[in-house]
C-alpha positions in Angstrom: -3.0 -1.9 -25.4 -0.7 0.9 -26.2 0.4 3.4 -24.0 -0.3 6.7 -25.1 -4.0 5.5 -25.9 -4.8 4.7 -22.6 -7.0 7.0 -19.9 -7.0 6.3 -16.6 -10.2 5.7 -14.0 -9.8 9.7 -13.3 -9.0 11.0 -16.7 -12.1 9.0 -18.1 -14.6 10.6 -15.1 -13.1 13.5 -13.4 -12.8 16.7 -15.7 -12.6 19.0 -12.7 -8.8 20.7 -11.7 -5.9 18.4 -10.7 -5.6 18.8 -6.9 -3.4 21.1 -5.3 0.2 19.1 -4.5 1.8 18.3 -1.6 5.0 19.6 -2.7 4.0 23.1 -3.3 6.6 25.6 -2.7 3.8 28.4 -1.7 4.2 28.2 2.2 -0.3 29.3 2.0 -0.7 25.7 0.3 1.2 24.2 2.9 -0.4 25.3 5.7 -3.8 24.5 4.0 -2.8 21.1 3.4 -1.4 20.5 7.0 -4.9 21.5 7.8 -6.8 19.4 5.9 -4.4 16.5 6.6 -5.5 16.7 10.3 -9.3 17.3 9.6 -9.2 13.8 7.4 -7.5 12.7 10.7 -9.7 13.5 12.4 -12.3 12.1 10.8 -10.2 9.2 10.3 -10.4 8.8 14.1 -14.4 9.2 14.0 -15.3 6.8 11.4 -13.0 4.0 13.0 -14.8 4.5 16.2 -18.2 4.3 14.6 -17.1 1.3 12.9 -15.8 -0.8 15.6 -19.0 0.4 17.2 -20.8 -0.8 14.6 -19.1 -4.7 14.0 -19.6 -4.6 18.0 -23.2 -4.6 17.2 -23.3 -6.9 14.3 -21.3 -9.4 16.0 -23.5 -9.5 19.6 -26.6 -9.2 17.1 -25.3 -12.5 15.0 -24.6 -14.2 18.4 -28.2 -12.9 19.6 -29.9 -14.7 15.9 -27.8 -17.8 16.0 -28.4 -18.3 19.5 -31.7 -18.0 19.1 -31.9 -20.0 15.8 -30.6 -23.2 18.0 -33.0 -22.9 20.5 -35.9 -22.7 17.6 -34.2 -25.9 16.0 -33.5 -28.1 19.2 -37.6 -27.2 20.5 -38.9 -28.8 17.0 -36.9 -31.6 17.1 -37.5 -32.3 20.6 -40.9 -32.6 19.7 -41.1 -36.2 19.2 
């Protein structure tokens, strides 16, 4: 494939404007982008709470089915 014919993921799907870079020199960008930084880390913080919370629950729940799975099995065999 050569090169200069090839589009990227973004180029291919996202025609809005290219984001606003880091490395601006306008000191109005910079403070907007420390801000966002700390809102996405923020919410950074949230969502790994909510998921920890959340494998918590999957993992007791699995423990719960298996659990309860067993006790199912081991009644119909002891059945005899």
């Amino acid at each position: 494939m050569d090169g200069s014919n090839y589009n990227s993921w973004a180029d291919q799907w996202d025609d809005g404007p290219d984001p606003v870079t880091v490395g601006s020199s306008n000191k109005n960008s910079n403070d907007k982008t420390t801000k966002y930084k700390q809102k996405v880390g923020e919410g950074f913080g949230k969502t790994k709470a909510v998921a920890s919370t959340g494998v918590k629950k999957l993992k007791d729940g699995t423990s719960v089915g298996l659990h309860w799975i067993k006790t199912k099995y081991s009644k119909a065999t002891n059945k005899h």
